[in-house]
C-alpha positions, -999 to +999 in steps of 0.1 A: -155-044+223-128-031+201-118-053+169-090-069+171-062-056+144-054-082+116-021-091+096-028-094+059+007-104+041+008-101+004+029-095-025+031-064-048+013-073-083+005-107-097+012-105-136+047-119-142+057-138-169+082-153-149+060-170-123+045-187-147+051-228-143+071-219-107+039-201-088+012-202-110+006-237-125+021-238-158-019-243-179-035-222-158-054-195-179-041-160-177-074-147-167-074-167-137-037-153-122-059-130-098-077-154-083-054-180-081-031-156-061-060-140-040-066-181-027-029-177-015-028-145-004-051-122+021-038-091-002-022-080-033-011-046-040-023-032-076+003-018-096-017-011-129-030+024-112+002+039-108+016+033-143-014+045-160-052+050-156-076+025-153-116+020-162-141+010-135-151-025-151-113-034-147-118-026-107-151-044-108-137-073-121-108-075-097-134-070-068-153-099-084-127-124-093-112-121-051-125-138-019-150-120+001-127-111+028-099-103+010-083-066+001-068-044-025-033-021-012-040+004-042-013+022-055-017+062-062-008+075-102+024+081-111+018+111-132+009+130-097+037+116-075+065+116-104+060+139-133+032+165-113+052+161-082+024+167-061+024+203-079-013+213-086-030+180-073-064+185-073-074+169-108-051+142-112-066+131-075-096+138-084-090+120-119-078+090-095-105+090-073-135+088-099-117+062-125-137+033-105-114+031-077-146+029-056-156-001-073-140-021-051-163-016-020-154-030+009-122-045-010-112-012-011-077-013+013-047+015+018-043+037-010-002+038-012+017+072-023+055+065-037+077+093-042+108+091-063+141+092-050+151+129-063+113+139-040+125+158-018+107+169+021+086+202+012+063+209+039+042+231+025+037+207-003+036+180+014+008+192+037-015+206+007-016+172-005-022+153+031-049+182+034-065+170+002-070+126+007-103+116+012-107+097+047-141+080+032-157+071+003-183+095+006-149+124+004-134+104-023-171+105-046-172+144-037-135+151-048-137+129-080-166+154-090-138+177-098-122+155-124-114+166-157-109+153-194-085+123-189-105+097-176-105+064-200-142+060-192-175+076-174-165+082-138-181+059-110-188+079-082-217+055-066-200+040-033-226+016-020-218+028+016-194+051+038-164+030+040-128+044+057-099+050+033-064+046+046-035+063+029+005+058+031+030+071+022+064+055+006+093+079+008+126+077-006+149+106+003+164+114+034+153+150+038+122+131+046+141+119+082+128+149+099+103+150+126+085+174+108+072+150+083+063+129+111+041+152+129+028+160+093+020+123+089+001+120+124-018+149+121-035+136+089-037+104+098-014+090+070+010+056+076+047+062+069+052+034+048+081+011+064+103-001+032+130-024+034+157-017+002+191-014+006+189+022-011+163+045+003+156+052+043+143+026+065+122+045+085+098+030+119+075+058+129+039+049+135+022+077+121-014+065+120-038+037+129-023+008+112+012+001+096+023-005+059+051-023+053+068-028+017+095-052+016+119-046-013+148-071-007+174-062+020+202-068-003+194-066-037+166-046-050+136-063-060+156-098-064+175-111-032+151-136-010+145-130+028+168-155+048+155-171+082+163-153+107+153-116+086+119-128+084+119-139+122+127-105+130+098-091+105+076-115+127+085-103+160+083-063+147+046-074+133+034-088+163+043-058+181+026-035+163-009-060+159-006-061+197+003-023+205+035-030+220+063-012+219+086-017+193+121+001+188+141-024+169+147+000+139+153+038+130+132+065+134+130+100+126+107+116+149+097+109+189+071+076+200+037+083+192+017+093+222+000+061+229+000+027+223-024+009+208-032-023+185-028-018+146-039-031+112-007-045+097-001-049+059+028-062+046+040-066+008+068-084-006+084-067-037+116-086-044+097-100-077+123-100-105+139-136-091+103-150-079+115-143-046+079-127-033+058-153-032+079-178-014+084-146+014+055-142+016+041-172+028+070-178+051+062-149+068+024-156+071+034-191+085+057-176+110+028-151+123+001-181+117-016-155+093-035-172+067 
């Protein structure tokens, strides 16, 4: 019997000053944000990875400080996406791959690739990279061999067993609304990341076998809340794709896949500045009954 697809709703980071006193209680220790967040939410996105590069004990101790059956949306390096530009990607992946990242286990969820808005659609570049992401951990461990001297510790290559490793992909230009870059996407398996801003394209196409969906603030970036009847229509667009039902309430840049089918849906909230994300985010989870 097939397993059934699962909705894991979360929210993008957890160390705001902010929140303090509003979601987090005002004396709870710093060290325990994490888990105090991870008993809300079935996922949290980590941000740390893409602004700079972590050690293994730091992944250990997020995989330790979490509930067994919760997940980690990891979030790829900056320094490949932004300043490399996906030009000469090997070690920086590599780099990525063997900084502890596999620490995680079986915590270990999508790994998410941003571009900046001035990224333009490059095929060939594009596909070089797709042809490089590990599938598995086993892949990962192999590729992080090639690392070279910037790690901030020894690399952990040990994976205690073969598990899966999603990837998606978060673009922000509109050369990207091509169906070339959707057939890219499908043929290695990688989610187009659905992300909700009022700047960057709002694209729908199910590209692999789950979706990924950041949600930015429909208004305002990063600040205005979700009203009602926006999160009712999140709801209904989730359910279709846990269920493999058609949806088509949105835009899309390339044709239906070629079946249907039930997908893994992850869904972030990262309208943060205003404290917005955590209330979102556990509408939405009430809405789909997915806590």
């Amino acid at each position: 019997m097939a397993r059934a697809a699962k909705i894991r709703i979360g929210i993008s980071g957890w160390t705001y000053a902010p929140w303090r006193g509003r979601f987090y209680p005002e004396k709870l220790p710093r060290k325990r944000e994490l888990a105090f967040a991870a008993s809300v939410f079935r996922s949290i996105e980590i941000n740390g990875t893409f602004y700079g590069m972590q050690r293994p004990d730091a992944f250990a101790r997020w995989a330790e400080e979490t509930p067994d059956d919760f997940v980690f949306a990891v979030k790829g390096p900056r320094f490949l996406t932004h300043i490399k530009r996906l030009r000469e990607p090997t070690a920086p992946l590599a780099n990525f791959m063997a900084s502890g990242l596999l620490r995680l286990g079986a915590k270990l969820g999508p790994l998410l690739w941003q571009f900046p808005p001035s990224f333009r659609f490059d095929a060939p570049t594009i596909e070089a990279f797709l042809k490089l992401l590990p599938h598995d951990t086993e892949t990962a461990a192999t590729l992080g061999r090639r690392h070279d001297h910037r790690l901030k510790a020894r690399a952990w290559l040990r994976p205690a067993r073969r598990w899966p490793i999603r990837h998606a992909m978060e673009i922000r230009h509109e050369s990207f609304r091509d169906p070339a870059f959707i057939a890219l996407l499908r043929e290695y398996k990688v989610a187009l990341v659905c992300a909700d801003t009022v700047e960057w394209p709002l694209l729908m196409d199910l590209t692999a076998d789950f979706v990924y969906c950041r949600l930015h603030g429909s208004r305002e970036l990063y600040r205005s809340a979700y009203r009602r009847k926006e999160l009712e229509r999140w709801a209904k667009r989730v359910r279709a794709w846990r269920d493999g039902k058609p949806m088509r309430d949105g835009d899309f840049a390339g044709p239906p896949p070629k079946r249907s089918m039930p997908r893994d849906v992850y869904v972030y909230f990262d309208n943060t500045d205003k404290l917005q994300a955590p209330n979102d985010a556990r509408a939405l989870a009430r809405l789909l009954d997915a806590r």
